[in-house]
C-alpha positions in Angstrom: -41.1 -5.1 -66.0 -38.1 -6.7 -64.7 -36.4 -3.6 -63.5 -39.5 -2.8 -61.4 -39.3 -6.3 -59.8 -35.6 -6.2 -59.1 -36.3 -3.1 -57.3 -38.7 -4.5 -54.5 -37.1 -6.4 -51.4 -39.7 -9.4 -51.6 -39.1 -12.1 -53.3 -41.7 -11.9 -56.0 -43.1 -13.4 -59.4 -45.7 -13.1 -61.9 -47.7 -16.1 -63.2 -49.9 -16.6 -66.2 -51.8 -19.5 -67.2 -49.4 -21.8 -64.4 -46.3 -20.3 -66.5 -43.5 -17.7 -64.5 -43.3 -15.2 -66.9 -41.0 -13.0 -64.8 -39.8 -13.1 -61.5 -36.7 -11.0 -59.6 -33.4 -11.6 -58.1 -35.1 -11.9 -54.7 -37.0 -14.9 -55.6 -34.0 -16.5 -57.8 -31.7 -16.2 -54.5 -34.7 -17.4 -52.2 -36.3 -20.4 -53.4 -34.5 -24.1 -54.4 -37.2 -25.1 -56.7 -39.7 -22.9 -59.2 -42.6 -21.9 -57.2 -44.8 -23.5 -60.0 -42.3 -27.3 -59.0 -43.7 -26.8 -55.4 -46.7 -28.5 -54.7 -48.1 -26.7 -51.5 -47.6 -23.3 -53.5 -49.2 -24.6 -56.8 -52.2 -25.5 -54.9 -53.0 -22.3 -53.1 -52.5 -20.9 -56.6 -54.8 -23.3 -58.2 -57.3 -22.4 -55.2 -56.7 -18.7 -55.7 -57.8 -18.8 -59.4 -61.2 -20.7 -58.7 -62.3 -18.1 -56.5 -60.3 -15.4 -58.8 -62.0 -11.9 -58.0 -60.4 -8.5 -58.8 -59.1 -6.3 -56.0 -58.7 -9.7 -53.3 -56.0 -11.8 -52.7 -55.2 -14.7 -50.2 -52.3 -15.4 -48.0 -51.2 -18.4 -46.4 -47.9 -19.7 -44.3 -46.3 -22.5 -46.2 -43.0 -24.8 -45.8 -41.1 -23.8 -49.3 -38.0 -25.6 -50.7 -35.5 -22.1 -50.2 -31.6 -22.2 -50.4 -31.2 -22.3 -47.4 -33.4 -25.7 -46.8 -37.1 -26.2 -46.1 -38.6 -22.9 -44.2 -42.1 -21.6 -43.5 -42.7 -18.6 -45.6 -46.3 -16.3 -45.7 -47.5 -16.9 -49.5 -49.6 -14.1 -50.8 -51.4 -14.1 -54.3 -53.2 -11.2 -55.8 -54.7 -10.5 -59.0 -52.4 -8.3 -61.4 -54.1 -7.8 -64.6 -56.5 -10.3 -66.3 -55.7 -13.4 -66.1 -52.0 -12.4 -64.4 -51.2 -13.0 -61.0 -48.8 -11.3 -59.0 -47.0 -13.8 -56.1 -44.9 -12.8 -53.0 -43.1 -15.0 -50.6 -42.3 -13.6 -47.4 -39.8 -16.2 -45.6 -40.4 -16.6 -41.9 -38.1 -14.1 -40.1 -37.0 -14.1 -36.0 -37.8 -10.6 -34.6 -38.8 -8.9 -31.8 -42.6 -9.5 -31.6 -42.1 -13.1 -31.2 -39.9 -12.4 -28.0 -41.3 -9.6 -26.3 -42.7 -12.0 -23.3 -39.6 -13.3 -22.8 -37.8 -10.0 -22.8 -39.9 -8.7 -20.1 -39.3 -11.3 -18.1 -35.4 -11.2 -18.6 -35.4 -7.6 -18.0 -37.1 -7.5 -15.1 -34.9 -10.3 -13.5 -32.2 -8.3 -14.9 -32.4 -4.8 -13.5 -33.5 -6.2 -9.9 -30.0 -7.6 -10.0 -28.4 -4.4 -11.3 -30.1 -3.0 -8.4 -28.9 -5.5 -5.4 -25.2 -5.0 -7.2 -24.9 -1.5 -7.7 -23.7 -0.6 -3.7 -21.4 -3.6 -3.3 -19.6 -3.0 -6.3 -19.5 1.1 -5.6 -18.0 -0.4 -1.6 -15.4 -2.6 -3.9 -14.2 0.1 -6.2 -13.5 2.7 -3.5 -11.7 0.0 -1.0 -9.8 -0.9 -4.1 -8.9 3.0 -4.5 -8.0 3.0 -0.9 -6.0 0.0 -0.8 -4.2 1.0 -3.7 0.0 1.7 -3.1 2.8 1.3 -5.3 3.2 -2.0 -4.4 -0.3 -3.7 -5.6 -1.5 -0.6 -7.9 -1.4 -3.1 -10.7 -3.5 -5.5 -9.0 -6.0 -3.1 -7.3 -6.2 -1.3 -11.1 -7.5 -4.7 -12.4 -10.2 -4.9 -9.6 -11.4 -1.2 -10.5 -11.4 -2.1 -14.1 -13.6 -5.1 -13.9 -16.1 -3.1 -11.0 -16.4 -0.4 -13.7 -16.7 -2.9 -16.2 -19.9 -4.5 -14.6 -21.3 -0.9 -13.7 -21.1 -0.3 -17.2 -22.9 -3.4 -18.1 -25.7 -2.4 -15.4 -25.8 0.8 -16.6 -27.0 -0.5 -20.2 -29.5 -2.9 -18.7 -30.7 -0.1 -16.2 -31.7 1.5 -20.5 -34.6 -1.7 -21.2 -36.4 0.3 -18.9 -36.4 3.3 -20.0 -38.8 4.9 -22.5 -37.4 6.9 -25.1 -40.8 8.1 -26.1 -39.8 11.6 -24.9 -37.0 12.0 -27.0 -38.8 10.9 -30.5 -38.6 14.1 -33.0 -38.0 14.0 -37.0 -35.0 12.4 -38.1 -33.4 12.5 -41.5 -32.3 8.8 -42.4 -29.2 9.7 -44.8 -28.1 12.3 -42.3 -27.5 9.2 -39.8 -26.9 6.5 -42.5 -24.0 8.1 -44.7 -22.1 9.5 -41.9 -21.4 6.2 -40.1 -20.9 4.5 -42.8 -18.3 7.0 -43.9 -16.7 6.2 -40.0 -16.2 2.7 -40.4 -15.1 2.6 -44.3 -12.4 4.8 -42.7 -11.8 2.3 -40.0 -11.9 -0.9 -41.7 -10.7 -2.5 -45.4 -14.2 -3.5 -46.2 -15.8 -3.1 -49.4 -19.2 -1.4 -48.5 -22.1 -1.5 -51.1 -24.8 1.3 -50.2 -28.2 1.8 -52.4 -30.1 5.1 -51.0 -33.6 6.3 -52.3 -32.9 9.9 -51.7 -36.8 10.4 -51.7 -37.4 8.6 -48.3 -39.3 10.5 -45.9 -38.1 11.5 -42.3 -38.2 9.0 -40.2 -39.6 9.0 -36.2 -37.4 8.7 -33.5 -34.2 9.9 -31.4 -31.0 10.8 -33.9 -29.2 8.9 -31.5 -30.6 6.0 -30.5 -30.7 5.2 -34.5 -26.8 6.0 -34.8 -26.4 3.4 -31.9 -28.6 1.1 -33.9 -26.7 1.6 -37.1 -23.0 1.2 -34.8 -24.1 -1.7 -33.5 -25.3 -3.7 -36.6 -22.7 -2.8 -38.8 -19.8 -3.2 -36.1 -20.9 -7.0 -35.6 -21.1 -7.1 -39.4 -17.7 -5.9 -39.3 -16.8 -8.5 -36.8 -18.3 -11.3 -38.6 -16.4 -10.1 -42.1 -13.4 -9.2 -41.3 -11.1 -12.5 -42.0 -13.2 -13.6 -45.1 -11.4 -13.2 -48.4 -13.6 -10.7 -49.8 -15.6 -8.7 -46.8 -18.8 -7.1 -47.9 -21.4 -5.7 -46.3 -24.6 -3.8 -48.0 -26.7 -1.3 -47.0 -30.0 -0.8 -48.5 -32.6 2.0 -47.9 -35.7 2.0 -49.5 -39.4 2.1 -49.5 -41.4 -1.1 -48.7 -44.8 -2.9 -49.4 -43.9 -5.0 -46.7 -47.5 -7.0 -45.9 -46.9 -7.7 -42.6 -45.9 -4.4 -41.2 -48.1 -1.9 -43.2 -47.5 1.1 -41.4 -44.1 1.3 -41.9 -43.1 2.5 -45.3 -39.2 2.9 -45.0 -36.5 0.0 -45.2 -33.1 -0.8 -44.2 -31.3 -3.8 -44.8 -27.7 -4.5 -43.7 -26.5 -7.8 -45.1 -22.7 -9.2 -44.9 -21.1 -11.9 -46.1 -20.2 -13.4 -42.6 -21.3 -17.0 -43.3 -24.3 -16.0 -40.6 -25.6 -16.6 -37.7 -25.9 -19.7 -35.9 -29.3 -21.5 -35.6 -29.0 -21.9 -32.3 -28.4 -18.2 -31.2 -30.6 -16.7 -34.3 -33.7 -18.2 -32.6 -32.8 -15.5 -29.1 -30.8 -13.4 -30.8 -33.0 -9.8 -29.9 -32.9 -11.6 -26.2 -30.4 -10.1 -23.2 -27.0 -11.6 -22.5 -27.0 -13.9 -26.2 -23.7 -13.5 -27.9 -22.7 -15.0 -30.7 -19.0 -12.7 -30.2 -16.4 -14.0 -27.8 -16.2 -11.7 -24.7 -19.8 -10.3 -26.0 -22.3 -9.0 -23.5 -24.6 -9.8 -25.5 -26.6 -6.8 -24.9 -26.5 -4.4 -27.7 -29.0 -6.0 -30.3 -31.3 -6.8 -27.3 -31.2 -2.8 -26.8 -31.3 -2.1 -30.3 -34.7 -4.3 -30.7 -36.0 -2.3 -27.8 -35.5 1.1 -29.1 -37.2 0.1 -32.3 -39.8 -1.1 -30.7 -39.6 2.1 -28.4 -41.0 4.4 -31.7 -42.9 1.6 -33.4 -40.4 -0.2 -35.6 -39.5 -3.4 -35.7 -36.0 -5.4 -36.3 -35.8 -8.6 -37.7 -32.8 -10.9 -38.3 -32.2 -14.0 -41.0 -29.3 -15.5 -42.5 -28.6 -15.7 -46.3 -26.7 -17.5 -48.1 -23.3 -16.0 -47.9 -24.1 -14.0 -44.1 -26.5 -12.4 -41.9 -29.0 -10.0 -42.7 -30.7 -7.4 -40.6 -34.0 -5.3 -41.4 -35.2 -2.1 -39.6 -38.7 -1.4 -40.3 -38.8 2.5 -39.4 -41.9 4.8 -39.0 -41.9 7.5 -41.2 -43.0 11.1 -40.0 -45.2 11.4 -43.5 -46.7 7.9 -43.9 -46.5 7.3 -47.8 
């Protein structure tokens, strides 16, 4: 029984007569205090069981006692078998759906001013060109540098508002995953732990939006790691029972042992122009947010103990 709980992402446990019997490593590195210790979560179990009834279950957003400090988490109970009760705890994560207003708005603001820019800084780069001699080349090289610089940067934001609906087609997950992983253990001394269910259907979506996904996560996991004693990062694909996003049966989690991501930024981190990277733009997870949610995924972000930890939901061609 224990194996089969250490294999699901949630942090779950299974209670009989108000006794844990088992529980997995998800729960034992999520919660400060034994479920059964916490009063609000005793009590929903206590009112599950008087209105006990096989095939139902109840679910409920509670402030737990984690690790990390107190944090709202979605309790759900079910029946198991007999008298057993099967318990998840889903800790309150920061993703896109909670920020899609305020991503419109930002974009919209955004690519009106990418607009007004584009022709004055197109009128800078070719009187820089032009004014260029073997006198000042180094100085007009840094004005053409820094113009291309901000097209670039307009150039991505130009991308929120674009639909890469067109481009969705049947995508094999590993044939992304191993790949770029394989890229950046070249690159980089970083020990890389990577857990693979090779049964996962193919996933929907563009082959290379999801490598610029992948990039992009793992290079500011990369970033984050790089001057700890011991830099780790994990990549986990798997199925998931996921309650709160159904539909999508595949998984992957990218966790590092960065020390995290501050509170202040985690709260707008899916949001344009937030960095938490010196000399960031602070575009690329705002992008990579909006091509998930381009083909029905969804990214989510929390921090762990030990670093940060992102989770694509992905749709799968063959729902399981």
């Amino acid at each position: 029984m224990n194996d089969w709980l250490n294999n699901l992402p949630q942090a779950v446990a299974i209670i009989d007569n108000n006794k844990i019997i088992a529980q997995n490593t998800a729960l034992d590195n999520l919660l400060a205090i034994p479920i059964i210790y916490q009063g609000p979560i005793r009590q929903l179990i206590e009112k599950y069981q008087q209105n006990l009834q096989t095939g139902h279950y109840i679910a409920q957003q509670i402030l737990c006692k984690t690790l990390g400090g107190e944090r709202h988490c979605t309790i759900t109970i079910s029946r198991l078998n007999g008298a057993q009760l099967l318990v998840t705890i889903m800790p309150e994560r920061h993703d896109i759906d909670n920020q899609n207003q305020n991503l419109h708005q930002m974009v919209n603001i955004a690519q009106g001013l990418s607009h007004e820019l584009r022709n004055p800084l197109a009128s800078i780069i070719a009187a820089a060109q032009l004014c260029a001699n073997d006198h000042n080349q180094h100085l007009t090289q840094i004005i053409i540098d820094n113009a291309q610089r901000i097209n670039n940067i307009i150039a991505r934001i130009d991308e929120f508002g674009q639909s890469q609906q067109t481009l969705a087609q049947s995508v094999n997950l590993y044939e992304i995953l191993h790949p770029t992983i394989e890229s950046f253990k070249i690159r980089y001394k970083i020990h890389f732990i990577t857990e693979f269910d090779p049964s996962l259907p193919p996933i929907y979506g563009d082959k290379t939006r999801y490598q610029q996904i992948f990039n992009n996560i793992l290079e500011n996991a990369i970033h984050a790691t790089q001057k700890k004693p011991n830099p780790t990062i994990t990549i986990q694909a798997k199925y998931t029972i996921a309650p709160a996003y159904p539909h999508l049966k595949c998984m992957v989690v990218i966790a590092d042992n960065g020390g995290g991501i501050s509170p202040e930024i985690l709260n707008h981190i899916f949001q344009p122009f937030i960095s938490g990277r010196p000399g960031g733009s602070g575009l690329g997870l705002a992008l990579c947010a909006k091509y998930m949610a381009d083909y029905g995924g969804k990214l989510t972000a929390q921090n762990t103990l030990e670093g940060a930890e992102f989770t694509l939901f992905l749709p799968s061609i063959n729902p399981l």
